[in-house]
C-alpha positions as CSV (number, residue, x, y, z in Angstrom):
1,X,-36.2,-17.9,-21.7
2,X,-33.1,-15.5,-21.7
3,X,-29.8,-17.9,-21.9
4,X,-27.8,-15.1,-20.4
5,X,-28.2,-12.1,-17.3
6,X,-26.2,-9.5,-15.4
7,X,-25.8,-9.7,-11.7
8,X,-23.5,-8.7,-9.2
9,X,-20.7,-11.7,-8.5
10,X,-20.1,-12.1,-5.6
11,X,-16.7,-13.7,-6.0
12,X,-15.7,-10.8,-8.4
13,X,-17.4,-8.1,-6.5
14,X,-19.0,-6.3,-9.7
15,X,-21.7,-7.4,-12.3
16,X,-21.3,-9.8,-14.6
17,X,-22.6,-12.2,-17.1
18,X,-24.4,-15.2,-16.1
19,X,-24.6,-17.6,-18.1
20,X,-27.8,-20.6,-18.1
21,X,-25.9,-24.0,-18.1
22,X,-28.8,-26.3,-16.7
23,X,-32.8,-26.2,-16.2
24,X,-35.2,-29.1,-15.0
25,X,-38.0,-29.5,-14.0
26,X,-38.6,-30.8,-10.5
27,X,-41.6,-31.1,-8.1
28,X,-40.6,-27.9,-6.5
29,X,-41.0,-26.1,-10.1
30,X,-38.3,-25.0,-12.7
31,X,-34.5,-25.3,-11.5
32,X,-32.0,-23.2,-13.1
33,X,-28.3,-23.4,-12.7
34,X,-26.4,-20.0,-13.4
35,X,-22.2,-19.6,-14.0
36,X,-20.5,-16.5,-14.1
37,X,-18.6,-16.1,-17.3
38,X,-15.4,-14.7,-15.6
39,X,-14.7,-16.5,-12.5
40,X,-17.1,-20.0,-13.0
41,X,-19.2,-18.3,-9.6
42,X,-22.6,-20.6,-9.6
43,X,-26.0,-20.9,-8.1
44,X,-29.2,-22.3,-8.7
45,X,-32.9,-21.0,-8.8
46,X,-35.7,-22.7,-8.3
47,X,-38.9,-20.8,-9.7
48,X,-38.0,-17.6,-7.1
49,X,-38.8,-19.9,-4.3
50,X,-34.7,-20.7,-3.5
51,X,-32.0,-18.5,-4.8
52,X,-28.7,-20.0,-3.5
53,X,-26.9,-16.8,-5.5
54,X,-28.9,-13.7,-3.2
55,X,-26.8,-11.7,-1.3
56,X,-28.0,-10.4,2.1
């Protein structure tokens, strides 16, 4: 499991790198919390079922 990704930030406006700085395991399935490196910008996923860091 990568530790690191690039996506667009949206506090910064362009991609960055986001950095893994949690996972657990929860009925729901695998929850991973995501920082950007620049701007501290995070969100969590839970196994692609939530994804508080899509942009519409």
């Amino acid at each position: 499991m990568p530790l690191e990704m690039e996506q667009e930030c949206p506090e910064c406006g362009e991609t960055r790198t986001f950095w893994k700085t949690g996972t657990t395991k929860l009925h729901l399935g695998t929850k991973q919390k995501w920082q950007c490196g620049e701007c501290g910008f995070g969100f969590v996923r839970i196994d692609g079922a939530v994804d508080t860091g899509a942009t519409a």
